[in-house]
KOLSE-686731 format. One record per atom (N, C-alpha, C): x, y, z. Coordinates in steps of 0.02 Angstrom, whole numbers, plus 32768, in hexadecimal, padded with zeros to 4 digits. Example, Ala and Ser with C-alpha at 12.3 -4.5 7.8 and 13.67 -1.06 7.14 Angstrom:
BEGIN
82947EE48186
82677F1F8186
82947F5B8186
82827F908162
82AC7FCB8165
82858002818A
# end
This chain:
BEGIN
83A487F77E60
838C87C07E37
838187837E64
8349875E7E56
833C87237E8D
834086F87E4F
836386C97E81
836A866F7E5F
8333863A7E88
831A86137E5B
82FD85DD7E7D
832F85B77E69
832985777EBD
834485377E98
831A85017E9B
831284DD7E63
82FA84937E5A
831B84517E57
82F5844A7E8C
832F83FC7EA1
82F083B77E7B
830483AF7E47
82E4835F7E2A
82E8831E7E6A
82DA83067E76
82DB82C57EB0
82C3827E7E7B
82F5825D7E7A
82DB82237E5E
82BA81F97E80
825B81EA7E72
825081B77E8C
824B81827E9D
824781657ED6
826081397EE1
823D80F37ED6
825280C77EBE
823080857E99
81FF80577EDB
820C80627F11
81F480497F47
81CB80637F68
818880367F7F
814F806F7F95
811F803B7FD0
810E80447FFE
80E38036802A
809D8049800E
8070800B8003
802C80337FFF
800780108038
7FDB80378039
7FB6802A8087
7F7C80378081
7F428006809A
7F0080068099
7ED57FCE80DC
7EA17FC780E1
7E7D7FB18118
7E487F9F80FF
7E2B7F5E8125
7DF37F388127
7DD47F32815A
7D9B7F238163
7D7F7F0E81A5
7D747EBE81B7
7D9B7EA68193
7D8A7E5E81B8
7DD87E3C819F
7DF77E3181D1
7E297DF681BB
7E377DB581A2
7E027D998193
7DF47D61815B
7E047D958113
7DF87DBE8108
7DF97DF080CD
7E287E1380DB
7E617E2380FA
7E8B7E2F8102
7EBE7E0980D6
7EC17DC580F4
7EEF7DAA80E2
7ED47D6E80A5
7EA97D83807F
7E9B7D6B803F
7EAC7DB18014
7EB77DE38026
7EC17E1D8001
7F0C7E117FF5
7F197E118030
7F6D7DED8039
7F937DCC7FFE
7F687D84800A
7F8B7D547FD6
7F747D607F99
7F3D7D807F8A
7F3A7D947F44
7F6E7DBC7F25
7F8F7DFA7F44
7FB37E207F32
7FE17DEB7F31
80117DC47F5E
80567DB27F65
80417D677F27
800E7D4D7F18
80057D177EDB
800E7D407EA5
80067D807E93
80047DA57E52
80447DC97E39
80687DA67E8A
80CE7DD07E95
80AA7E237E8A
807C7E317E9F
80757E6E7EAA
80887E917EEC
80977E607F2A
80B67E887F5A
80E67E537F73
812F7E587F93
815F7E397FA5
81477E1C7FDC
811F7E518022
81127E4E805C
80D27E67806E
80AA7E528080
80607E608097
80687E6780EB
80687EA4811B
80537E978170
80207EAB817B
7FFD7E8181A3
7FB97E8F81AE
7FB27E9181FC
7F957EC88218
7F817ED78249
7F427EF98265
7F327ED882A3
7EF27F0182AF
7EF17F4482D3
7EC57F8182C5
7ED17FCE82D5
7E897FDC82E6
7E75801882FD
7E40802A8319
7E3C807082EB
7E07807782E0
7E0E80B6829A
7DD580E482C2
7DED810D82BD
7DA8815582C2
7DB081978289
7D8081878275
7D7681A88239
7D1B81E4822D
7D288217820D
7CEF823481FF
7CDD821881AE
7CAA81F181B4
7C8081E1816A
7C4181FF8183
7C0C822D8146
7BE4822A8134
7BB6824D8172
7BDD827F8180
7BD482BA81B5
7BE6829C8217
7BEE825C820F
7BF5824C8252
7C3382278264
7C4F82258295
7C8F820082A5
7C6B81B782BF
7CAF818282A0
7C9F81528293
7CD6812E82BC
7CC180F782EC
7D0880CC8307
7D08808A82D1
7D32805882C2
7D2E801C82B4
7D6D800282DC
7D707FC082C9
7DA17F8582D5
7DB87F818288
7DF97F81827B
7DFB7F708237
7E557F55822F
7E597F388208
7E9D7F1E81F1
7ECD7F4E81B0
7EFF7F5E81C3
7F1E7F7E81A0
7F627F678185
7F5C7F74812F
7F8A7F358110
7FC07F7080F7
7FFF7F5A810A
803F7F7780E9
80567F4E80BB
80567F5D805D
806F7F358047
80A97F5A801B
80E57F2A8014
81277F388013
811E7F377FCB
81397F577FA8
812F7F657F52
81597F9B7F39
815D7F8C7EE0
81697FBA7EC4
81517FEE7EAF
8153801A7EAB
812E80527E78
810D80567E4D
812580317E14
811380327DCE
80CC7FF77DDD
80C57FDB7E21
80A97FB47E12
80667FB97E43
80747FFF7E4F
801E80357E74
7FF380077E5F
7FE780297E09
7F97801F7E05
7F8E7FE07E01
7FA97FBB7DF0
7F7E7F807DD9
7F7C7F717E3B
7F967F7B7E75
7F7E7F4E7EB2
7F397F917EAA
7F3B7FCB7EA9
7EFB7FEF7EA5
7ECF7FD07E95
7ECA7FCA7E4D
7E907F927E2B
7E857F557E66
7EA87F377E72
7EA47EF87E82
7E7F7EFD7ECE
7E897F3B7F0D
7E737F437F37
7E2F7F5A7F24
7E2E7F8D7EFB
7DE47FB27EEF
7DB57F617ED0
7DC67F387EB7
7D987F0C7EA0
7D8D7ED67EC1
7DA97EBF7EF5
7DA57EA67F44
7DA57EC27F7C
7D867F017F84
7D787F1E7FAD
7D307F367FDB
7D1A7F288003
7CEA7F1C8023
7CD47F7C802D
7CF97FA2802A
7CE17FDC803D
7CDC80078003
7CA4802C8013
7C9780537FBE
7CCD80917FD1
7CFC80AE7FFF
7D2C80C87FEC
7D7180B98017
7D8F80857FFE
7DD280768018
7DFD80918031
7E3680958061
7E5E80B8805D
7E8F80968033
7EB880AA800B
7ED480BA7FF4
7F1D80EB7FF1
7F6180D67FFB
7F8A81138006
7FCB80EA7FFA
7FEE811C7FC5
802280EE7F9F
806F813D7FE4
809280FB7FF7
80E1811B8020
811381197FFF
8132814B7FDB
817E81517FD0
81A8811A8012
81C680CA7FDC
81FD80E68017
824280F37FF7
825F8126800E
82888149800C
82DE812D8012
82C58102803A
82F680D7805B
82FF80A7806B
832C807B8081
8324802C80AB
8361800280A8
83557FCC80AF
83977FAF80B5
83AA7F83807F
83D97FA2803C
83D97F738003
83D97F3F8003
83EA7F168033
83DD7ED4801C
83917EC08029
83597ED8804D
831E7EE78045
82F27EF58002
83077F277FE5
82ED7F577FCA
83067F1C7F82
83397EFF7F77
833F7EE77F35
83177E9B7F4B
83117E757F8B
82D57E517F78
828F7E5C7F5D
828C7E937F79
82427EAA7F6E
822E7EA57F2B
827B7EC57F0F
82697EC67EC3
82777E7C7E8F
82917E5E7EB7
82947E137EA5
82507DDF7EB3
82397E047EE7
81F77DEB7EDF
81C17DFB7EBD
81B97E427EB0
81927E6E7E7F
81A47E6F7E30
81B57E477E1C
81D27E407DCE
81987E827DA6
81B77EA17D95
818D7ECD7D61
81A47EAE7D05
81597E8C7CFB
81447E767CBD
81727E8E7C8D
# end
């Protein structure tokens, strides 16, 4: 007789989402829009060099890539909010479990992120 086991994992309320622009004036108006709406605790913005295949050919850019510190519950609405200030007709986009961190971190975050 075979057993499976299922392990439930509670997820976790804390999430990195991460996306990119090509110009850092728009970077960091993407920024303060999110952190004016207490939609993200922490916005870092940095510049990265991207190579990518779009639209059968590989592509280099210069582009800025934003880590913003957030809750979960509170994905979509920065989704919405990137897709409708967003300069590229397909964003990246990519929501991070975090899993972990250092509570006294992790409960600012959520002190800054008030969920409505």
């Amino acid at each position: 007789m075979k057993y499976s086991i299922i392990i439930f994992m509670k997820r976790s309320e804390f999430c990195i989402v991460i996306t990119t622009t090509d110009d850092q004036e728009h970077a960091r108006f993407l920024a303060r829009s999110l952190l004016d709406a207490r939609l993200a605790a922490c916005v870092q913005i940095e510049p990265i060099e991207s190579l990518y295949r779009w639209e059968g050919t590989v592509q280099s850019a210069r582009e800025y890539r934003l880590q913003i510190k957030t809750l979960r519950a509170l994905y979509e609405k920065i989704e919405s909010m990137i897709l409708t200030q967003h300069p590229y007709e397909t964003p990246e986009i990519l929501l991070l479990p975090a899993e972990g961190g250092l509570k006294r971190y992790l409960e600012w975050i959520r002190t800054e992120c008030p969920l409505d």
